[in-house]
C-alpha positions as CSV (number, residue, x, y, z in Angstrom):
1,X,0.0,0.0,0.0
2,X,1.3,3.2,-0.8
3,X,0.5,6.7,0.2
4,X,0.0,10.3,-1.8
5,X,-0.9,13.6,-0.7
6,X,-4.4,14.4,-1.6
7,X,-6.4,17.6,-1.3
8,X,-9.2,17.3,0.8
9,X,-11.6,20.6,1.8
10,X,-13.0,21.2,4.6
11,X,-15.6,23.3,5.5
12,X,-14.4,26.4,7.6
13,X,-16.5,29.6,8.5
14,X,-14.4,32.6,7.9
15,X,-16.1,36.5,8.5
16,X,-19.6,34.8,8.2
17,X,-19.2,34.0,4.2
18,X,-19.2,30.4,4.9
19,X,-16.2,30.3,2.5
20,X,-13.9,26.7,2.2
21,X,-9.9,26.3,2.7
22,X,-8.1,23.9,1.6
23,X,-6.1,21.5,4.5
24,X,-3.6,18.4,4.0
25,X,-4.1,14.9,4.7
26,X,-3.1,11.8,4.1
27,X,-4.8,8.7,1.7
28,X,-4.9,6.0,0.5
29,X,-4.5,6.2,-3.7
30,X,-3.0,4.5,-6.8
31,X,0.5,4.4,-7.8
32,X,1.9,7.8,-8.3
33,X,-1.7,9.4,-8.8
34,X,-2.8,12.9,-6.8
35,X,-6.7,13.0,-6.0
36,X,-8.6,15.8,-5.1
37,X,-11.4,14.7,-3.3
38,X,-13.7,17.0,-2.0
39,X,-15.6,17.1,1.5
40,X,-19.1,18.0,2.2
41,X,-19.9,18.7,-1.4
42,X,-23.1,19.4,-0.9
43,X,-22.2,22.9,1.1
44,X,-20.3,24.2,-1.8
45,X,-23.1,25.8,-3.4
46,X,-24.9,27.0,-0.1
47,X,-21.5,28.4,1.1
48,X,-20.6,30.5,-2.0
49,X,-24.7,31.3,-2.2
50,X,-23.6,34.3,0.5
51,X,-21.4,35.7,-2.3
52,X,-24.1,35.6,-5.2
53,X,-26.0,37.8,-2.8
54,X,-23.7,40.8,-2.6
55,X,-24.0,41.0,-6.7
56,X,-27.9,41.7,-5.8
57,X,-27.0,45.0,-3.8
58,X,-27.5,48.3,-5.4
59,X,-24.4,50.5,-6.2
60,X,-24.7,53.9,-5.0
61,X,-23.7,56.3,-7.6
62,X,-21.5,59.2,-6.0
63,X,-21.7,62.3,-8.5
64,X,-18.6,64.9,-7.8
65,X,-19.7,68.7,-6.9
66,X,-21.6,71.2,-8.9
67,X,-20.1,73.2,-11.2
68,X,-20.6,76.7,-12.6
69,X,-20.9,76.8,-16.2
70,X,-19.0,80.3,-16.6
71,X,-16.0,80.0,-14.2
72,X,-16.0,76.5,-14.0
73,X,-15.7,76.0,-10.3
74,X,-17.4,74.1,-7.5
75,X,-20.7,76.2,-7.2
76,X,-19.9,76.6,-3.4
77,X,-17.1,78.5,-4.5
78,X,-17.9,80.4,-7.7
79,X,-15.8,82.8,-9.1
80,X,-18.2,84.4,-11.2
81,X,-19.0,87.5,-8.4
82,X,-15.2,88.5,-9.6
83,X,-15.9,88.3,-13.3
84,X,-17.0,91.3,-15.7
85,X,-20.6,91.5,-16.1
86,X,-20.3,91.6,-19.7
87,X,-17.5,90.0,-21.5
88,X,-14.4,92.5,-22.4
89,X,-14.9,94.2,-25.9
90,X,-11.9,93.1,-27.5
91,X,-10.7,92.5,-31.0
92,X,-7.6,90.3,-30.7
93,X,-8.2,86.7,-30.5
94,X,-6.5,84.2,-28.3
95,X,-5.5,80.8,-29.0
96,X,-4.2,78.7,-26.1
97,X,-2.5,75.6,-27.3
98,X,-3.1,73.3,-23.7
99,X,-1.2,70.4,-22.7
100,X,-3.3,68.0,-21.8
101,X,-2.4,67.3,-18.3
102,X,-3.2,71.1,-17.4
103,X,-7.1,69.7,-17.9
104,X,-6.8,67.7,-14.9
105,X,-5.4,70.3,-12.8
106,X,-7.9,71.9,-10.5
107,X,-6.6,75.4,-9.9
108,X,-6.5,76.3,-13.4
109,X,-6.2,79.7,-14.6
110,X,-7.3,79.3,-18.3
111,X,-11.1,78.7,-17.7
112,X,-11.4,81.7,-15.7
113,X,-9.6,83.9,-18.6
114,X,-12.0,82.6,-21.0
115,X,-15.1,83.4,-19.0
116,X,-13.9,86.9,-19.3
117,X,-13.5,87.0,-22.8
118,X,-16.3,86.6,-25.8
119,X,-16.1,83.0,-26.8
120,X,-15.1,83.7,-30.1
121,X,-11.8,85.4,-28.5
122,X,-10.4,82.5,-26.7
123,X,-10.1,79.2,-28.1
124,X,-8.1,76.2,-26.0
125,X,-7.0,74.0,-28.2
126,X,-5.6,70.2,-26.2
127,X,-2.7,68.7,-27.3
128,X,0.7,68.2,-27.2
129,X,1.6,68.1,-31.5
130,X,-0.4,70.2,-33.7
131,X,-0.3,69.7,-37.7
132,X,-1.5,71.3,-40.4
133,X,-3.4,68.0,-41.6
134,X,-5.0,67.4,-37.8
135,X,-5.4,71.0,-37.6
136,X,-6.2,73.3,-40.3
137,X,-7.5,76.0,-38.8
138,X,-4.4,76.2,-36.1
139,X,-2.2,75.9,-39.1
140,X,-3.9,79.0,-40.9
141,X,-3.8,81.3,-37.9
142,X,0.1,80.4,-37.5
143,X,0.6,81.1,-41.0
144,X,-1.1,84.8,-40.9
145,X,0.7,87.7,-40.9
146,X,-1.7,88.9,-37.9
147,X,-0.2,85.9,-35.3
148,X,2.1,86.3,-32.6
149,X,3.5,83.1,-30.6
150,X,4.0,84.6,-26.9
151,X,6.9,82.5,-25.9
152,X,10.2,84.2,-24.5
153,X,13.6,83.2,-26.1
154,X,16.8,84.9,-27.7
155,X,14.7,86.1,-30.5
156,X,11.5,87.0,-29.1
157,X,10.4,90.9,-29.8
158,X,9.3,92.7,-26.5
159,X,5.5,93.2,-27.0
160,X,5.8,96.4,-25.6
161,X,8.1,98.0,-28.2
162,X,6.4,96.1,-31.3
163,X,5.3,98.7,-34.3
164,X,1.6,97.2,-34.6
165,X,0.5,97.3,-38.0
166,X,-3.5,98.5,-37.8
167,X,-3.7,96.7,-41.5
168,X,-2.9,93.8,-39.9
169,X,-5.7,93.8,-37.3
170,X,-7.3,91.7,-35.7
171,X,-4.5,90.4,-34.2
172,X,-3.8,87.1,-33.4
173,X,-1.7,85.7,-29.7
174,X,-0.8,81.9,-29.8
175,X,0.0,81.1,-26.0
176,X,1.4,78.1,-24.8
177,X,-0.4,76.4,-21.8
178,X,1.6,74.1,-19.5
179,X,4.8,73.9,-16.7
180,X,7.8,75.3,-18.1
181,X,9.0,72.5,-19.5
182,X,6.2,71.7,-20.7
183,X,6.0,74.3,-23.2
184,X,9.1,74.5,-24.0
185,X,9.0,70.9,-25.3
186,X,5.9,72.2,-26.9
187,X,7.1,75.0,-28.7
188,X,10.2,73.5,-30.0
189,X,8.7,70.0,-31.6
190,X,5.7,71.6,-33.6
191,X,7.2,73.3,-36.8
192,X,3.7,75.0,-36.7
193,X,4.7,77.6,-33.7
194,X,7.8,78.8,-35.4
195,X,6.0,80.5,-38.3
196,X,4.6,83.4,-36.2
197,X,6.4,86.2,-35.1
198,X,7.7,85.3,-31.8
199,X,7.0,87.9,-29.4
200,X,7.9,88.0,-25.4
201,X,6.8,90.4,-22.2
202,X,9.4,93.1,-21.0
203,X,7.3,93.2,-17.8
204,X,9.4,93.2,-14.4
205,X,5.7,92.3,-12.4
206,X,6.0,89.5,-9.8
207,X,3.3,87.2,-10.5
208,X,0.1,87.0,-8.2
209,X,-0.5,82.9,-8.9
210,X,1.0,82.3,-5.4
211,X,-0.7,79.1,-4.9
212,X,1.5,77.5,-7.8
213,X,5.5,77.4,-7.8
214,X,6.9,79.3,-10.7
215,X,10.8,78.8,-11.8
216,X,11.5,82.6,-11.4
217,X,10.0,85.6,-9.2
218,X,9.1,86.9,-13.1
219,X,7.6,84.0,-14.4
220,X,3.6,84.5,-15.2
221,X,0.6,82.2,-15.1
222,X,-1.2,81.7,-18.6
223,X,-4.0,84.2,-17.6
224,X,-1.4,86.9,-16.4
225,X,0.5,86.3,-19.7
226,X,-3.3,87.1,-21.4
227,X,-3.6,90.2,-19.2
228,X,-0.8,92.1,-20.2
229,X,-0.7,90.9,-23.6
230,X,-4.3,91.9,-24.0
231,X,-3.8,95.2,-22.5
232,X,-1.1,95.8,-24.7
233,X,-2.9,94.9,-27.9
234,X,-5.6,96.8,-26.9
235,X,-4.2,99.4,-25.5
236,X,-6.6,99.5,-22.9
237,X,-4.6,99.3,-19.0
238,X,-8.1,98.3,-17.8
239,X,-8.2,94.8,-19.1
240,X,-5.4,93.8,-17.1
241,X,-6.9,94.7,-14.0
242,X,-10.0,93.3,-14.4
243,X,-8.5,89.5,-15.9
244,X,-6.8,89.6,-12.9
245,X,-9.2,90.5,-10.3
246,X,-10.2,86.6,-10.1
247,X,-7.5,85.2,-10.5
248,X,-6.8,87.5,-7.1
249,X,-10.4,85.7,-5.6
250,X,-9.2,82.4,-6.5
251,X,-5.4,82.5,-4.5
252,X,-7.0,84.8,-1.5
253,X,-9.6,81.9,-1.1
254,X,-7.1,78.9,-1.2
255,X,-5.1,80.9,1.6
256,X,-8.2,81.4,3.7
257,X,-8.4,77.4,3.6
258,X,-4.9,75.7,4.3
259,X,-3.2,76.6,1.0
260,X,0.7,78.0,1.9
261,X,1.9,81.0,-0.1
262,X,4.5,79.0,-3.1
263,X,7.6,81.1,-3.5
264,X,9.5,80.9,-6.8
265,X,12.8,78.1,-7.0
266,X,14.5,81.3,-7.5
267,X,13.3,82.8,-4.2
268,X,13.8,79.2,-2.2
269,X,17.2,78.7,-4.3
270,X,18.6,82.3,-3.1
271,X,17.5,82.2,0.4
272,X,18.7,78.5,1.1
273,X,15.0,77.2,1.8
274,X,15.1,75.0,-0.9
275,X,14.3,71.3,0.5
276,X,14.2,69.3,-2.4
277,X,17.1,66.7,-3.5
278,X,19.3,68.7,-5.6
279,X,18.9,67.0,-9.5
280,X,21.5,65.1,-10.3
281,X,20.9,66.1,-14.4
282,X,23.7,68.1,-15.8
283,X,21.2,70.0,-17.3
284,X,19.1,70.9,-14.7
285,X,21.6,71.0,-12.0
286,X,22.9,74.3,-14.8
287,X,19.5,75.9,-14.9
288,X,19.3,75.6,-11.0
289,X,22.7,77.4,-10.7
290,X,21.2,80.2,-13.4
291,X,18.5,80.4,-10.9
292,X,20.7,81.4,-7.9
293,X,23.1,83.5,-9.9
294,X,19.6,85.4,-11.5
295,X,21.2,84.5,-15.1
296,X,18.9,84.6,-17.6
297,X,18.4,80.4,-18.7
Protein backbone atom coordinates (compact mmCIF):
# COMPACT_ATOMS: atom_id res chain seq x y z
CA UNK A 1 0.00 0.00 0.00
CA UNK A 2 1.35 3.19 -0.85
CA UNK A 3 0.47 6.72 0.20
CA UNK A 4 -0.04 10.32 -1.85
CA UNK A 5 -0.89 13.60 -0.66
CA UNK A 6 -4.43 14.40 -1.57
CA UNK A 7 -6.43 17.63 -1.31
CA UNK A 8 -9.21 17.32 0.82
CA UNK A 9 -11.59 20.62 1.82
CA UNK A 10 -13.02 21.16 4.60
CA UNK A 11 -15.57 23.33 5.48
CA UNK A 12 -14.36 26.45 7.56
CA UNK A 13 -16.52 29.59 8.47
CA UNK A 14 -14.43 32.62 7.86
CA UNK A 15 -16.13 36.47 8.47
CA UNK A 16 -19.58 34.78 8.16
CA UNK A 17 -19.25 34.01 4.20
CA UNK A 18 -19.18 30.40 4.87
CA UNK A 19 -16.17 30.33 2.46
CA UNK A 20 -13.95 26.71 2.22
CA UNK A 21 -9.89 26.27 2.75
CA UNK A 22 -8.09 23.88 1.56
CA UNK A 23 -6.06 21.51 4.47
CA UNK A 24 -3.56 18.40 4.01
CA UNK A 25 -4.11 14.87 4.68
CA UNK A 26 -3.11 11.80 4.08
CA UNK A 27 -4.78 8.71 1.72
CA UNK A 28 -4.88 6.05 0.48
CA UNK A 29 -4.48 6.15 -3.65
CA UNK A 30 -2.98 4.52 -6.83
CA UNK A 31 0.46 4.43 -7.76
CA UNK A 32 1.86 7.75 -8.26
CA UNK A 33 -1.74 9.40 -8.83
CA UNK A 34 -2.83 12.93 -6.78
CA UNK A 35 -6.70 12.96 -6.05
CA UNK A 36 -8.60 15.75 -5.10
CA UNK A 37 -11.36 14.73 -3.33
CA UNK A 38 -13.68 17.02 -2.02
CA UNK A 39 -15.65 17.13 1.46
CA UNK A 40 -19.14 17.97 2.19
CA UNK A 41 -19.86 18.75 -1.42
CA UNK A 42 -23.06 19.35 -0.92
CA UNK A 43 -22.19 22.90 1.11
CA UNK A 44 -20.32 24.25 -1.77
CA UNK A 45 -23.11 25.83 -3.42
CA UNK A 46 -24.93 27.02 -0.10
CA UNK A 47 -21.47 28.41 1.14
CA UNK A 48 -20.59 30.50 -1.99
CA UNK A 49 -24.71 31.34 -2.15
CA UNK A 50 -23.56 34.34 0.52
CA UNK A 51 -21.38 35.66 -2.35
CA UNK A 52 -24.08 35.62 -5.22
CA UNK A 53 -25.97 37.81 -2.79
CA UNK A 54 -23.69 40.83 -2.63
CA UNK A 55 -24.01 41.01 -6.74
CA UNK A 56 -27.87 41.75 -5.78
CA UNK A 57 -27.02 45.02 -3.85
CA UNK A 58 -27.54 48.29 -5.36
CA UNK A 59 -24.41 50.55 -6.20
CA UNK A 60 -24.71 53.88 -5.01
CA UNK A 61 -23.68 56.27 -7.61
CA UNK A 62 -21.46 59.18 -6.04
CA UNK A 63 -21.68 62.27 -8.48
CA UNK A 64 -18.60 64.88 -7.84
CA UNK A 65 -19.75 68.65 -6.93
CA UNK A 66 -21.57 71.25 -8.94
CA UNK A 67 -20.10 73.18 -11.16
CA UNK A 68 -20.59 76.67 -12.63
CA UNK A 69 -20.94 76.80 -16.18
CA UNK A 70 -18.99 80.27 -16.65
CA UNK A 71 -15.96 79.99 -14.20
CA UNK A 72 -16.04 76.51 -14.04
CA UNK A 73 -15.69 76.05 -10.26
CA UNK A 74 -17.37 74.06 -7.53
CA UNK A 75 -20.69 76.15 -7.23
CA UNK A 76 -19.92 76.56 -3.43
CA UNK A 77 -17.12 78.54 -4.46
CA UNK A 78 -17.86 80.44 -7.73
CA UNK A 79 -15.81 82.76 -9.06
CA UNK A 80 -18.21 84.39 -11.24
CA UNK A 81 -18.96 87.51 -8.36
CA UNK A 82 -15.19 88.47 -9.60
CA UNK A 83 -15.94 88.27 -13.35
CA UNK A 84 -17.02 91.26 -15.70
CA UNK A 85 -20.58 91.46 -16.06
CA UNK A 86 -20.27 91.57 -19.74
CA UNK A 87 -17.50 89.97 -21.48
CA UNK A 88 -14.40 92.50 -22.38
CA UNK A 89 -14.90 94.17 -25.95
CA UNK A 90 -11.85 93.11 -27.51
CA UNK A 91 -10.69 92.52 -30.96
CA UNK A 92 -7.61 90.33 -30.71
CA UNK A 93 -8.23 86.69 -30.48
CA UNK A 94 -6.46 84.23 -28.34
CA UNK A 95 -5.51 80.80 -29.02
CA UNK A 96 -4.19 78.75 -26.09
CA UNK A 97 -2.53 75.62 -27.28
CA UNK A 98 -3.07 73.33 -23.71
CA UNK A 99 -1.17 70.42 -22.66
CA UNK A 100 -3.30 68.00 -21.80
CA UNK A 101 -2.42 67.27 -18.30
CA UNK A 102 -3.21 71.12 -17.39
CA UNK A 103 -7.08 69.73 -17.90
CA UNK A 104 -6.84 67.66 -14.95
CA UNK A 105 -5.41 70.26 -12.81
CA UNK A 106 -7.94 71.92 -10.53
CA UNK A 107 -6.60 75.36 -9.88
CA UNK A 108 -6.54 76.34 -13.36
CA UNK A 109 -6.21 79.69 -14.58
CA UNK A 110 -7.30 79.30 -18.27
CA UNK A 111 -11.12 78.71 -17.68
CA UNK A 112 -11.38 81.73 -15.67
CA UNK A 113 -9.59 83.90 -18.59
CA UNK A 114 -11.99 82.58 -21.02
CA UNK A 115 -15.09 83.39 -18.99
CA UNK A 116 -13.91 86.85 -19.32
CA UNK A 117 -13.48 87.03 -22.80
CA UNK A 118 -16.28 86.60 -25.76
CA UNK A 119 -16.06 83.02 -26.77
CA UNK A 120 -15.05 83.69 -30.06
CA UNK A 121 -11.80 85.40 -28.46
CA UNK A 122 -10.39 82.46 -26.69
CA UNK A 123 -10.14 79.19 -28.07
CA UNK A 124 -8.11 76.24 -26.01
CA UNK A 125 -7.00 74.03 -28.24
CA UNK A 126 -5.63 70.19 -26.21
CA UNK A 127 -2.70 68.73 -27.31
CA UNK A 128 0.70 68.20 -27.17
CA UNK A 129 1.62 68.12 -31.52
CA UNK A 130 -0.41 70.15 -33.65
CA UNK A 131 -0.30 69.73 -37.67
CA UNK A 132 -1.51 71.26 -40.42
CA UNK A 133 -3.40 67.99 -41.63
CA UNK A 134 -4.97 67.42 -37.80
CA UNK A 135 -5.44 71.03 -37.55
CA UNK A 136 -6.22 73.29 -40.32
CA UNK A 137 -7.54 75.99 -38.81
CA UNK A 138 -4.36 76.18 -36.10
CA UNK A 139 -2.25 75.94 -39.11
CA UNK A 140 -3.91 79.04 -40.95
CA UNK A 141 -3.82 81.32 -37.87
CA UNK A 142 0.05 80.41 -37.52
CA UNK A 143 0.61 81.13 -41.00
CA UNK A 144 -1.08 84.76 -40.88
CA UNK A 145 0.69 87.75 -40.91
CA UNK A 146 -1.67 88.87 -37.90
CA UNK A 147 -0.18 85.94 -35.28
CA UNK A 148 2.07 86.34 -32.62
CA UNK A 149 3.50 83.08 -30.63
CA UNK A 150 4.00 84.62 -26.86
CA UNK A 151 6.91 82.52 -25.94
CA UNK A 152 10.25 84.18 -24.48
CA UNK A 153 13.59 83.24 -26.13
CA UNK A 154 16.83 84.94 -27.72
CA UNK A 155 14.65 86.10 -30.53
CA UNK A 156 11.45 86.95 -29.15
CA UNK A 157 10.38 90.87 -29.83
CA UNK A 158 9.33 92.66 -26.49
CA UNK A 159 5.52 93.23 -27.05
CA UNK A 160 5.76 96.43 -25.58
CA UNK A 161 8.07 98.00 -28.19
CA UNK A 162 6.38 96.14 -31.30
CA UNK A 163 5.32 98.71 -34.30
CA UNK A 164 1.62 97.17 -34.58
CA UNK A 165 0.50 97.30 -38.05
CA UNK A 166 -3.53 98.46 -37.82
CA UNK A 167 -3.68 96.71 -41.45
CA UNK A 168 -2.94 93.82 -39.93
CA UNK A 169 -5.74 93.77 -37.34
CA UNK A 170 -7.29 91.69 -35.69
CA UNK A 171 -4.49 90.39 -34.20
CA UNK A 172 -3.82 87.11 -33.37
CA UNK A 173 -1.73 85.74 -29.72
CA UNK A 174 -0.77 81.93 -29.75
CA UNK A 175 0.02 81.11 -25.96
CA UNK A 176 1.36 78.06 -24.81
CA UNK A 177 -0.37 76.45 -21.77
CA UNK A 178 1.57 74.14 -19.54
CA UNK A 179 4.82 73.87 -16.66
CA UNK A 180 7.79 75.33 -18.11
CA UNK A 181 9.03 72.49 -19.49
CA UNK A 182 6.22 71.74 -20.73
CA UNK A 183 6.05 74.35 -23.22
CA UNK A 184 9.11 74.48 -24.01
CA UNK A 185 8.97 70.88 -25.32
CA UNK A 186 5.89 72.23 -26.89
CA UNK A 187 7.06 74.99 -28.72
CA UNK A 188 10.16 73.46 -29.95
CA UNK A 189 8.67 69.98 -31.62
CA UNK A 190 5.68 71.58 -33.58
CA UNK A 191 7.21 73.27 -36.77
CA UNK A 192 3.72 75.02 -36.68
CA UNK A 193 4.67 77.61 -33.70
CA UNK A 194 7.75 78.83 -35.38
CA UNK A 195 5.96 80.48 -38.28
CA UNK A 196 4.60 83.38 -36.23
CA UNK A 197 6.38 86.17 -35.07
CA UNK A 198 7.69 85.33 -31.81
CA UNK A 199 6.96 87.92 -29.41
CA UNK A 200 7.88 88.02 -25.37
CA UNK A 201 6.79 90.38 -22.16
CA UNK A 202 9.44 93.10 -21.05
CA UNK A 203 7.31 93.24 -17.79
CA UNK A 204 9.36 93.24 -14.42
CA UNK A 205 5.75 92.28 -12.39
CA UNK A 206 5.97 89.48 -9.83
CA UNK A 207 3.30 87.22 -10.51
CA UNK A 208 0.14 86.97 -8.25
CA UNK A 209 -0.54 82.88 -8.87
CA UNK A 210 0.96 82.30 -5.41
CA UNK A 211 -0.71 79.12 -4.87
CA UNK A 212 1.54 77.45 -7.80
CA UNK A 213 5.52 77.43 -7.76
CA UNK A 214 6.86 79.34 -10.73
CA UNK A 215 10.83 78.83 -11.80
CA UNK A 216 11.55 82.60 -11.36
CA UNK A 217 9.99 85.60 -9.21
CA UNK A 218 9.05 86.88 -13.12
CA UNK A 219 7.65 84.00 -14.41
CA UNK A 220 3.62 84.47 -15.16
CA UNK A 221 0.65 82.17 -15.09
CA UNK A 222 -1.16 81.68 -18.64
CA UNK A 223 -3.99 84.21 -17.58
CA UNK A 224 -1.45 86.90 -16.41
CA UNK A 225 0.50 86.29 -19.66
CA UNK A 226 -3.29 87.11 -21.38
CA UNK A 227 -3.59 90.23 -19.21
CA UNK A 228 -0.75 92.06 -20.22
CA UNK A 229 -0.69 90.93 -23.56
CA UNK A 230 -4.34 91.85 -24.03
CA UNK A 231 -3.77 95.23 -22.46
CA UNK A 232 -1.12 95.76 -24.73
CA UNK A 233 -2.89 94.92 -27.93
CA UNK A 234 -5.61 96.81 -26.87
CA UNK A 235 -4.19 99.44 -25.54
CA UNK A 236 -6.61 99.47 -22.95
CA UNK A 237 -4.57 99.31 -18.99
CA UNK A 238 -8.06 98.28 -17.81
CA UNK A 239 -8.17 94.81 -19.05
CA UNK A 240 -5.41 93.82 -17.09
CA UNK A 241 -6.86 94.73 -13.99
CA UNK A 242 -10.01 93.28 -14.39
CA UNK A 243 -8.51 89.51 -15.87
CA UNK A 244 -6.81 89.58 -12.85
CA UNK A 245 -9.17 90.49 -10.28
CA UNK A 246 -10.17 86.65 -10.11
CA UNK A 247 -7.48 85.23 -10.53
CA UNK A 248 -6.82 87.46 -7.08
CA UNK A 249 -10.35 85.70 -5.55
CA UNK A 250 -9.20 82.38 -6.47
CA UNK A 251 -5.42 82.54 -4.45
CA UNK A 252 -7.04 84.82 -1.48
CA UNK A 253 -9.63 81.88 -1.05
CA UNK A 254 -7.14 78.86 -1.22
CA UNK A 255 -5.12 80.87 1.55
CA UNK A 256 -8.21 81.44 3.71
CA UNK A 257 -8.39 77.40 3.55
CA UNK A 258 -4.94 75.72 4.32
CA UNK A 259 -3.15 76.63 1.00
CA UNK A 260 0.69 78.01 1.94
CA UNK A 261 1.90 81.02 -0.08
CA UNK A 262 4.50 78.96 -3.05
CA UNK A 263 7.61 81.10 -3.48
CA UNK A 264 9.55 80.85 -6.84
CA UNK A 265 12.78 78.13 -7.05
CA UNK A 266 14.49 81.34 -7.53
CA UNK A 267 13.32 82.84 -4.21
CA UNK A 268 13.81 79.23 -2.21
CA UNK A 269 17.18 78.67 -4.31
CA UNK A 270 18.59 82.26 -3.12
CA UNK A 271 17.49 82.19 0.39
CA UNK A 272 18.66 78.48 1.13
CA UNK A 273 15.00 77.19 1.77
CA UNK A 274 15.11 75.02 -0.90
CA UNK A 275 14.29 71.29 0.51
CA UNK A 276 14.21 69.28 -2.45
CA UNK A 277 17.12 66.70 -3.50
CA UNK A 278 19.27 68.72 -5.65
CA UNK A 279 18.94 66.98 -9.49
CA UNK A 280 21.51 65.09 -10.29
CA UNK A 281 20.89 66.09 -14.43
CA UNK A 282 23.66 68.14 -15.82
CA UNK A 283 21.24 70.01 -17.29
CA UNK A 284 19.05 70.89 -14.70
CA UNK A 285 21.56 71.03 -12.01
CA UNK A 286 22.86 74.28 -14.81
CA UNK A 287 19.51 75.90 -14.91
CA UNK A 288 19.32 75.60 -10.96
CA UNK A 289 22.72 77.39 -10.71
CA UNK A 290 21.23 80.17 -13.43
CA UNK A 291 18.55 80.38 -10.91
CA UNK A 292 20.73 81.40 -7.88
CA UNK A 293 23.10 83.46 -9.91
CA UNK A 294 19.58 85.44 -11.47
CA UNK A 295 21.15 84.47 -15.08
CA UNK A 296 18.89 84.55 -17.63
CA UNK A 297 18.37 80.40 -18.67
Amino acid sequence: MRSSACFLQSNMETEGLGLSSLCFTEATCSQDEKCFVSCEEGKNENNLGGLSDLSDLAVERTEGRPTCSRCSRPQKVCLCPFLPVHPLDVSTCLYIVQHPAEESRVLRTVPLLAACLPPGNCKVLVGRRFSEVRDPELASVCKSPGTLILYPGSDAENLEELDLNSSAAPYNIIIIDGTWSQAKDMFLRNPLFHLPKQVQLKTSLSSQYVIRTQPTNTCLSTLECAAIALSIMEKNDSIQEVILRPLKALCSFQLQHGAQVHHSKEHLLKNGIYDKPMPKNKRKLKRMELLMNNKKM
